[in-house]
C-alpha positions, 0 to 999 in steps of 0.5 A: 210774443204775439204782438211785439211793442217797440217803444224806445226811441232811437231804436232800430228794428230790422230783419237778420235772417229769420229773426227781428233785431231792435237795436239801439247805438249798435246793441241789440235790446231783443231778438225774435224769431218772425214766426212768433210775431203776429202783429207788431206796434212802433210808438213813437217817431223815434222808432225806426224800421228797415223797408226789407223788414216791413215788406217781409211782414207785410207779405207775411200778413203781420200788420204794423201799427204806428203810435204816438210815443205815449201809446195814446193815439193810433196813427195808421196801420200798414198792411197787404191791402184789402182788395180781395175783399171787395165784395165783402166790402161792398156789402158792408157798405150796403148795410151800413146804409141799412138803418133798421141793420145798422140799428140792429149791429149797434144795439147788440154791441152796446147791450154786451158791453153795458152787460160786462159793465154790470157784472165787473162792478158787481165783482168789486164789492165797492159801497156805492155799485147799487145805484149804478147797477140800477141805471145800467139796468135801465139803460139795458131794458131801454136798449131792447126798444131803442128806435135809433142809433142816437137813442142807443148812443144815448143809453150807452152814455146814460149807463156809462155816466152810471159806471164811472160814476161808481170809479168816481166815487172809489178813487176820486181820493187818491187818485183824483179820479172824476170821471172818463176823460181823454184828449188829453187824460187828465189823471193816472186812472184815465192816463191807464184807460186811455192807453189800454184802449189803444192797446185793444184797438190794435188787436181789433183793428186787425181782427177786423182787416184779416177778416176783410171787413174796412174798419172805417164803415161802422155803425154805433161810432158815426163815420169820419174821416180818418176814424175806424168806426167799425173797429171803435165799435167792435171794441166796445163789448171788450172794454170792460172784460179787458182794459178796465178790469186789468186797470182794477187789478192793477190799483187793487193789488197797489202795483202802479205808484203815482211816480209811474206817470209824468206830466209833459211840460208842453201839457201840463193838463194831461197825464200819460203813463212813463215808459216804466208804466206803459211796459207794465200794462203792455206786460198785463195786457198780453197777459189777458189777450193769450189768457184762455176765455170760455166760448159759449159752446164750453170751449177755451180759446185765448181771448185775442181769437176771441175778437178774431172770431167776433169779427168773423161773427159781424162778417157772417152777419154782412153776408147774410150767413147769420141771421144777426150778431151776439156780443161776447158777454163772459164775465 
């Protein structure tokens, strides 16, 4: 158990001896000895954790991470702090000023992720890909000469129009699937998408601190407040090839019903996944993420040390040990 999700509310995580207890009214719901545990996530502020516990983790090096109870947004993640890393950071800071390297960063992300995209809609054997291949096609040709990193975002939003238009035109009957919409998800596709990402972000942004790179210096994703850009970026190449072909996977095989997902009173225009659904797609994702994925040299490597080893690959390129980043492109 890699990663270990508590979502329950009114529940207790604590430490007894070498072991992480969840407890709730006083049962144990799960037991896990700490050295099977690599990060854990807390959704909900329902979910308790004990100060012996969160500093044994912490001086473990296991970050935990704090979600709302729906999974659907990153609240903070607690870790032992970056300041042996400074100067790496501060040489991510350099770049980041670096128009020309910045560009460079953002275009070899975007141009993976549009790739992956391409191939899964290829995969499906859904009518209506051949128009979208052939935008997503021509937002990849355009990237090669992109002068700007507005102009890469627009190719991305070109090509991304092209994908889900594809999801739009199978699932829009059924599923009332329109298109990629968050903030809230207003339908069970994007309900799926939404918390899946989220699921992905944790993973990224603790590939992206154990390497010592900060999270919120990236390129592709503008740099706000309070928003992980570097981590938001990396994760885009691993969008597709994770979360969205396991939400396929999932409506392909009928395994998500309709009464899996809720409508909170106080939202009625979102839709979130019930705590049943979000166990399902936890389950799947785990699944993907300790599942073997080829490297280019031929070698097999779970996919979660894949996104360590990208975020190693942006560090290299920070440092000048590289000469410029590759998106992990395995579809």
């Amino acid at each position: 158990m890699p990663t270990l999700y508590v979502q329950e509310q009114g529940t207790t995580v604590r430490k007894q001896d070498e072991q992480v207890l969840v407890t709730k009214a006083g049962k144990t719901l799960q037991e896990v000895p700490l050295n099977r545990i690599e990060q854990v996530v807390l959704m909900g502020r329902g979910v308790q954790m004990s100060t012996a516990l969160l500093v044994e983790l912490i001086g473990r090096g296991i970050p935990v991470m704090l979600t709302n109870s729906k999974g659907s947004r990153h609240y903070a993640t607690l870790t032992d702090g970056p300041s042996r890393f400074g100067a790496l950071r501060l040489q991510q800071m350099q770049r980041v000023n670096d128009p020309i390297w910045s560009l460079g960063l953002a275009r070899a992300l975007v141009t993976a992720k549009l790739v992956s995209q391409r191939a899964l809609l290829a995969s499906t054997g859904w009518s209506a890909i051949t128009a979208s291949i052939t935008q997503i096609n021509a937002a990849l040709s355009s990237l090669a000469s992109a002068d700007s990193i507005d102009a890469v975002r627009g190719y991305e939003g070109a090509a991304a129009a092209a994908y889900f238009g594809a999801w739009r035109v199978t699932f829009q009957h059924g599923w009332g699937f329109q298109g990629r919409a968050f903030y809230p998800p207003p339908d069970p596709i994007n309900a799926m998408l939404s918390f899946g990402y989220t699921l992905l972000l944790h993973d990224v942004l603790n590939a992206v601190q154990f390497t010592g790179l900060d999270p919120y210096f990236g390129t592709f994703h503008v740099i706000e407040a309070g928003r992980p850009s570097l981590a938001l970026d990396l994760m885009e190449e691993f969008r597709p090839i994770v979360v969205d072909q396991i939400v396929l996977d999932l409506l392909r095989a009928d395994a998500v019903r309709m009464t899996q997902f809720e409508r909170p009173p106080q939202r009625p225009d979102a839709v979130y996944l019930d705590a049943g659904g979000r166990a399902l797609l936890v389950e799947r994702y785990e699944a993907v993420m300790q599942s073997p994925a080829r490297l280019p040299t031929g070698e097999f490597t779970p996919l979660r040390r894949v996104v360590l080893l990208q975020a190693q690959a942006v560090a290299r390129v920070v440092r000048g040990e590289q000469e410029g980043y590759g998106g992990y492109t395995p579809l």
